[in-house]
N, C-alpha and C positions, 0 to 999 in steps of 0.2 A: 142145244148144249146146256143151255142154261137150267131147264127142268128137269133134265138129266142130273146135272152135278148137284144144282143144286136148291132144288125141290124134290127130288127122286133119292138119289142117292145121300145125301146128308141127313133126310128125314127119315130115313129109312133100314138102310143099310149100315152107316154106321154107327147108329146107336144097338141093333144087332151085334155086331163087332163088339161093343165097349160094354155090353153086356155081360157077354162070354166072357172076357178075361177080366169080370167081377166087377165092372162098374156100380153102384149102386144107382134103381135108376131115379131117383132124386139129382145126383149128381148129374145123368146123362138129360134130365131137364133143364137143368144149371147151365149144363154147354151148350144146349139147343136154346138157352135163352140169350145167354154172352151172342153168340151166333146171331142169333133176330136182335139184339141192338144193334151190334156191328154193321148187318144192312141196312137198317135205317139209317145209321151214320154212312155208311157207305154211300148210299143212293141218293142222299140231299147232296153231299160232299159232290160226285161224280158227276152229277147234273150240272152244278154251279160251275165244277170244273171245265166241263164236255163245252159248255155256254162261251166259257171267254177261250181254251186254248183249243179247239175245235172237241171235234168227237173220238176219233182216232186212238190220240196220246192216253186217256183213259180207261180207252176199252184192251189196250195191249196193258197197263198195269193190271187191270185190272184182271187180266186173264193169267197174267202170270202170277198173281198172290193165288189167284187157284188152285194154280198147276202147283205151288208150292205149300198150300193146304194138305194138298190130296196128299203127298207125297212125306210130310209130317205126320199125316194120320196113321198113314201107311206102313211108317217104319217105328212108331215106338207106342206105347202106350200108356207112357209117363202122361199123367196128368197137365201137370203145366206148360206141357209142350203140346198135346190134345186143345188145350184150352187157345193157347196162341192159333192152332189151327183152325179151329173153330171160327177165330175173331177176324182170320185171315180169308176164310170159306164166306163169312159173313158179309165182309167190308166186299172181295170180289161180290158177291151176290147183287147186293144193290148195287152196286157200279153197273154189272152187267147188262141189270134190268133200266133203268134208269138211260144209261148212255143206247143200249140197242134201240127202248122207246121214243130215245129222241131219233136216232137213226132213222127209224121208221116214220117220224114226223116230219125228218127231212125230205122224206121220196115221195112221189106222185103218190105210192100206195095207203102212206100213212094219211091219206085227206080221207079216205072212207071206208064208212064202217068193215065192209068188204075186207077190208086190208088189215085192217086192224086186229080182225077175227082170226082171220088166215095167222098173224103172227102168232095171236094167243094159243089158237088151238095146236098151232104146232108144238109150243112150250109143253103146252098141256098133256099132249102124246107121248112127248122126253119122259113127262113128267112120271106118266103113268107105266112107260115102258123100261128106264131109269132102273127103278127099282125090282123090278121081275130080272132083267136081265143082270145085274148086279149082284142081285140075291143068287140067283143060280150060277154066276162064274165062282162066289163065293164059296158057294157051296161045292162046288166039284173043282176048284183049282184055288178057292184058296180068295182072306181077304185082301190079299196083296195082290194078285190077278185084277181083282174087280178093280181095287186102287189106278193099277195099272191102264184098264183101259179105258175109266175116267180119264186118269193124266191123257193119254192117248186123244180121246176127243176135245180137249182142253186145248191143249197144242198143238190141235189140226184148224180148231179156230182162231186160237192165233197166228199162226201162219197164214190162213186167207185176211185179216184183219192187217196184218204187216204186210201183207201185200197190196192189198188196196191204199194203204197211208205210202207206201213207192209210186205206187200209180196215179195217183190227183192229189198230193202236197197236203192235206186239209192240214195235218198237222203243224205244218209249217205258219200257216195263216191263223191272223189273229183276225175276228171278225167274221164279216160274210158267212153271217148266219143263218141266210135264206138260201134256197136250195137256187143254182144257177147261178149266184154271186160267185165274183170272182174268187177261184178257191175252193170253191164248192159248189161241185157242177152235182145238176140232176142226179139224182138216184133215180133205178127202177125203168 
């Protein structure tokens, strides 16, 4: 999801978009920059968070300023409300990255290289698929479509992430930040 929205699709598609209806692209490096500070902000912030109030409660905001980026971008293309999306696409991004890699540091799988790869390359696939598929819904139904099934795989991951924080409490617990600690049981 994450290389999909946003590694694929933000870097790609919609500066495409903000093109067309005359962005200048100075300006649309302006917003891809606002956007890479925002995740940096985002991903130290999300981390420190993910640390003391578990991993959970972070990774459902943080999926939802996505879902709320996407959905900004989608419907207008006033600048300062572009720019808030941006900042909002941004701040999810690091969070995402940040709180999944802890995720993954939690579970048996994140102790080896093995695992580690496996999550990257999966990113990396979004990453690279992301944009092909995006660019062609675009292109035959429209950048509100492509918006659309962004939001779509956005809120398909929060929904399993909301479901898991029902099913083992983490967010409830403060602490037990080793995996099998009470409160956070094994992954994987």
């Amino acid at each position: 999801m994450g290389g999909w929205v946003f590694y694929g699709m933000r870097t790609t598609t919609v500066p495409l978009q903000l093109a067309g209806i005359g962005y200048a692209v100075g300006l649309i490096g302006l917003l891809l920059s606002a956007g890479a500070v925002a995740q940096l902000i985002g991903s130290g912030a999300a981390g420190v968070l993910s640390d003391h109030s578990g991993r959970v409660r972070p990774l459902v905001a943080a999926l939802a300023l996505a879902a709320a980026g996407l959905a900004l971008l989608g419907a207008t293309g006033d600048v300062t409300v572009v720019l808030v999306a941006f900042v909002l696409l941004g701040l999810a991004g690091g969070a995402v990255a940040s709180v999944g890699t802890a995720l993954l540091g939690d579970s048996r799988f994140g102790r080896s290289g093995r695992g580690v790869g496996i999550f990257w390359v999966a990113s990396d696939i979004a990453a690279i698929f992301g944009p092909l598929v995006s660019g062609l819904v675009a292109e035959h139904a429209g950048f509100g479509a492509a918006y659309a099934v962004a939001i779509a795989i956005v809120l398909f991951a929060l929904a399993v992430v909301a479901r898991a924080r029902r099913a083992d409490g983490w967010s409830r617990r403060r602490g037990g930040l080793e995996p099998g600690a009470p409160g956070r049981p094994e992954l994987g």
